[in-house]
N, C-alpha and C positions, 0 to 999 in steps of 0.2 A: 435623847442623848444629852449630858451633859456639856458643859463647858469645859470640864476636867477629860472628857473620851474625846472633843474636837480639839485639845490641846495635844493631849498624847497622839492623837491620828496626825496631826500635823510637826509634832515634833519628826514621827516615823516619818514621815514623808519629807523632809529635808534633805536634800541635794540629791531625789532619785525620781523628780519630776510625778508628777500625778495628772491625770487627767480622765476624764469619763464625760457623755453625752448622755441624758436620757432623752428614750423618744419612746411616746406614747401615743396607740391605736388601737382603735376596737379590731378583735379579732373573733374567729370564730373556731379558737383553740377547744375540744371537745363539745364542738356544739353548743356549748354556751355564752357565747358571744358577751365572754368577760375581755376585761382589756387586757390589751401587752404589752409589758414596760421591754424596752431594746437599752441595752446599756451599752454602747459605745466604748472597748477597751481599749485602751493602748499597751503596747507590750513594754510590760513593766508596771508598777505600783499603780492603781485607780483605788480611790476612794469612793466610795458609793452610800446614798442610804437607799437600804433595803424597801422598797414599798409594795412588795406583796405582803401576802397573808402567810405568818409562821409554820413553816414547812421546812421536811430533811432535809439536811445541807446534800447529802447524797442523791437525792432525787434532783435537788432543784441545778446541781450542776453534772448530772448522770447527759452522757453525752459529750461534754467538755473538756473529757481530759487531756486531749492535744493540746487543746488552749490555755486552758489553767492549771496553773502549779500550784496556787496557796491560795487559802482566805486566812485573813485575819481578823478575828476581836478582842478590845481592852475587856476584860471583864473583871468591872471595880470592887465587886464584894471581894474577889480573892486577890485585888492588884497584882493579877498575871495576865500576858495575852494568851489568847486560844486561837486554838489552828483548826485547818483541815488543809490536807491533799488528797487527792483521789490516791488510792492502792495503798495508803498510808495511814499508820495509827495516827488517830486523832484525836482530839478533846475540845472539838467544837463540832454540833451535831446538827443545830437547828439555825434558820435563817429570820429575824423575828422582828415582823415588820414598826420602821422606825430605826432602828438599832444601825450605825453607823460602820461598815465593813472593809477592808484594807483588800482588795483581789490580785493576784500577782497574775499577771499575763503573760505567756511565752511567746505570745503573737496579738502584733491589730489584731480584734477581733467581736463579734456582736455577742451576747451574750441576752437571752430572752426568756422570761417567765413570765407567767401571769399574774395578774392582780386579784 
């Protein structure tokens, strides 16, 4: 991520509080005892970077929809953000590890994939 997406992500995140934990353990999500990142939301804005392996934004928040309402990314080629909600058109599709992400929470909540 550049300078110019942790600037935008932080101008968005002005006066509507951000925060996120990660926590990291090995697990033994389908038997192969890869690791699992736990992302700590607070209800409302969390900034996160992604550190799994690029995977559907649908799959990797399938499950979540009581919890999350939005993801957000700057995406600098076309200087527009892109979205996703569950049950909702969207124009952000993939989660791509490194890439820095805005989650809107409708609740505290843990939020878990693999590495």
């Amino acid at each position: 991520m550049t300078d110019k997406g942790n600037i935008a992500l932080g101008v968005l995140a002005i006066g509507v509080g951000i925060g996120a934990i990660v926590l990291a353990r090995r697990g033994t999500n389908g038997g192969n005892g890869g690791l699992i990142i736990t992302e700590q939301l607070v209800a409302g804005n969390n900034e996160i970077v992604f550190q799994g392996s690029t995977r559907d934004i649908a799959t990797a928040f399938f499950g979540y929809e009581a919890e999350i309402n939005s993801v957000w990314w700057y995406d600098w080629e076309a200087l527009t953000w892109r979205s996703y909600s569950p049950g909702a058109p969207s124009d952000l599709y993939y989660l791509v590890q490194g890439e820095t992400y805005v989650i809107h929470a409708n609740v505290d909540c843990e939020w878990t994939y693999e590495k």
